[in-house]
N, C-alpha and C positions, 0 to 999 in steps of 0.2 A: 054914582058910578065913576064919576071922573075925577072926584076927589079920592077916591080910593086908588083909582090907576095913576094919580100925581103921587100919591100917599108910595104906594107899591114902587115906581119909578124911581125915587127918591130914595127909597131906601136897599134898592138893587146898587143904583152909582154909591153909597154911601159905601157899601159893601166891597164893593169893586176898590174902592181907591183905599180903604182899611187892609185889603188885602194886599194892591201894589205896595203901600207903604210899610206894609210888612213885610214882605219878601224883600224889598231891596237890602235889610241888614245894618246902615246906616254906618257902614266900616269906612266909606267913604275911599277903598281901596282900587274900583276900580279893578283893572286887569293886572292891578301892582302884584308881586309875589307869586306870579302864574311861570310854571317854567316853558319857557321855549322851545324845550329841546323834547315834547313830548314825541316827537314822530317818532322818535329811534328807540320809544319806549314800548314794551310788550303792550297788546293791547288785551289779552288777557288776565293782565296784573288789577287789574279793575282797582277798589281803594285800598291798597295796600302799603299805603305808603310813599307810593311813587312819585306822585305830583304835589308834595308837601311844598314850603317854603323854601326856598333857593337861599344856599348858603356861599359866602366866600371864604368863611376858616378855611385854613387848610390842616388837617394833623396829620396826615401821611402824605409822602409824595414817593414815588419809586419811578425808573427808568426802564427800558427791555423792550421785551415781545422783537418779532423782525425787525433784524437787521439794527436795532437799539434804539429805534426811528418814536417809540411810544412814553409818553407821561401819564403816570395813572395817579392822580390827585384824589383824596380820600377828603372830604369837606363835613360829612356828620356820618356818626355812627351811633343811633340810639336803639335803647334797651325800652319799649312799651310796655303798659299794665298786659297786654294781650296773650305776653308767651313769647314774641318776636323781637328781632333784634334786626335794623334797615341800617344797611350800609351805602351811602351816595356818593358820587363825587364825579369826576369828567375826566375821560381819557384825551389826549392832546396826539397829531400828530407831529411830529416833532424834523420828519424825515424829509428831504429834497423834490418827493413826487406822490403821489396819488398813491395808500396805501390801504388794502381794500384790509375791514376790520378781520382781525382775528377770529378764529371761530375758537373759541374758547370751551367748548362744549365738555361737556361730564362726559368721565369713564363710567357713568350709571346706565345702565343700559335703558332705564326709562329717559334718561335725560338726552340722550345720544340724540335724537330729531330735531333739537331747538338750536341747532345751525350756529349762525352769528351772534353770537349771547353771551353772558355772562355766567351760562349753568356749570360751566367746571371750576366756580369760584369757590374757596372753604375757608372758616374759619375756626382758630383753632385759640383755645383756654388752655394755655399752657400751665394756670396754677391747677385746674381740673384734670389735664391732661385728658381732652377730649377733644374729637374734630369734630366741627359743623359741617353738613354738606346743605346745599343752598334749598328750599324750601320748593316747591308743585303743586299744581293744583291740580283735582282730577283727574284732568284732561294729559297728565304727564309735560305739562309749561312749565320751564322755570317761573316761579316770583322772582323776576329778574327783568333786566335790561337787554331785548333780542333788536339786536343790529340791524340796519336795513340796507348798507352797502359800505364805499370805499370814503377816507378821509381824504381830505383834499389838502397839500401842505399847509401846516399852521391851522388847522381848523379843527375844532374840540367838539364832544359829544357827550350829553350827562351819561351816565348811566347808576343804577341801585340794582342790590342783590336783599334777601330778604332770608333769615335764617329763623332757628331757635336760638329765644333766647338762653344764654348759658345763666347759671347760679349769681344770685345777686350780690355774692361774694366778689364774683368774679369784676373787677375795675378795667381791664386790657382783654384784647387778645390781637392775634396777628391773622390778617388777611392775607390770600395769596390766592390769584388766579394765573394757570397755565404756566407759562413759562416766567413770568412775569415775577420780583421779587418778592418776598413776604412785605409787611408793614405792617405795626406795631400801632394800634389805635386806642385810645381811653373808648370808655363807652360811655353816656349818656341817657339820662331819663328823660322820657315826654313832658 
């Protein structure tokens, strides 16, 4: 009896630590590539692409929104096997005082409740001649980045917007949200 219950013990811990040393992954990464700026990200967007790796390219930058005080830096733009196309990047406040974020909201009338957001964001296929409007889930959420208050001077915030993707013809399109200028992006494969 007791060599069976050393037997059975023995092979519960063997189990246990076959398991921890599988899960760990052995990427040796650590919290490396984890983005920071998840607060200000929807919490609804679940894996959608949001909390991928953190990029520094930059391939679009544009100036605007109030008062001219904002930088909207565009850092990836990819095309997935899935149908979707994730646009990322970080908005900067650029302005002299505390400027509470835009509400950027869609003229769609399901998008009109997601407040401080990125939902009136679109992208458009100008060789298709087609606009993207930004992608929802059930619930009427943008897949997008919804804001959680005011910037504080010099202080940046990620943010990603999440569409269809356009025809695999397609190489560019241009971004634009709200008042904010177009930008002119390649697009990118997973």
């Amino acid at each position: 009896m007791r060599a069976r219950r050393g037997t059975t013990a023995a092979a519960i811990t063997t189990g246990l630590v076959l398991a921890v040393a599988g899960c760990s992954g052995g990427d040796g990464g650590g919290d490396e590539g984890k983005n920071s700026g998840d607060a200000s990200q929807s919490e609804d967007s679940g894996d959608t692409g949001a909390g991928a790796e953190e990029t520094n390219e930059v391939l679009a930058q544009v100036k605007g929104g109030k008062g001219g005080n904002f930088t909207l830096t565009i850092n990836s733009a990819k095309r997935d096997d899935s149908g979707f196309t994730t646009i990322k990047g970080k908005l900067k406040n650029e302005g002299p005082s505390v400027v509470v974020l835009p509400g950027w909201a869609s003229e769609e009338s399901e998008l009109k409740n997601n407040g401080l957001s990125m939902a009136g964001a679109t992208m458009v296929d100008k060789k298709g001649k087609k606009r993207y409007f930004i992608l929802r889930d059930t619930n009427g959420h943008c897949l997008c980045t919804r804001f959680t208050g005011g910037l504080d001077q010099g202080e940046t915030s990620e943010w990603f917007a999440q569409f269809p993707a356009p025809p695999a013809s397609t190489a560019s399109v241009d971004f634009q949200v709200a008042d904010m200028p177009s930008a002119t992006v390649k697009l990118s494969g997973e």
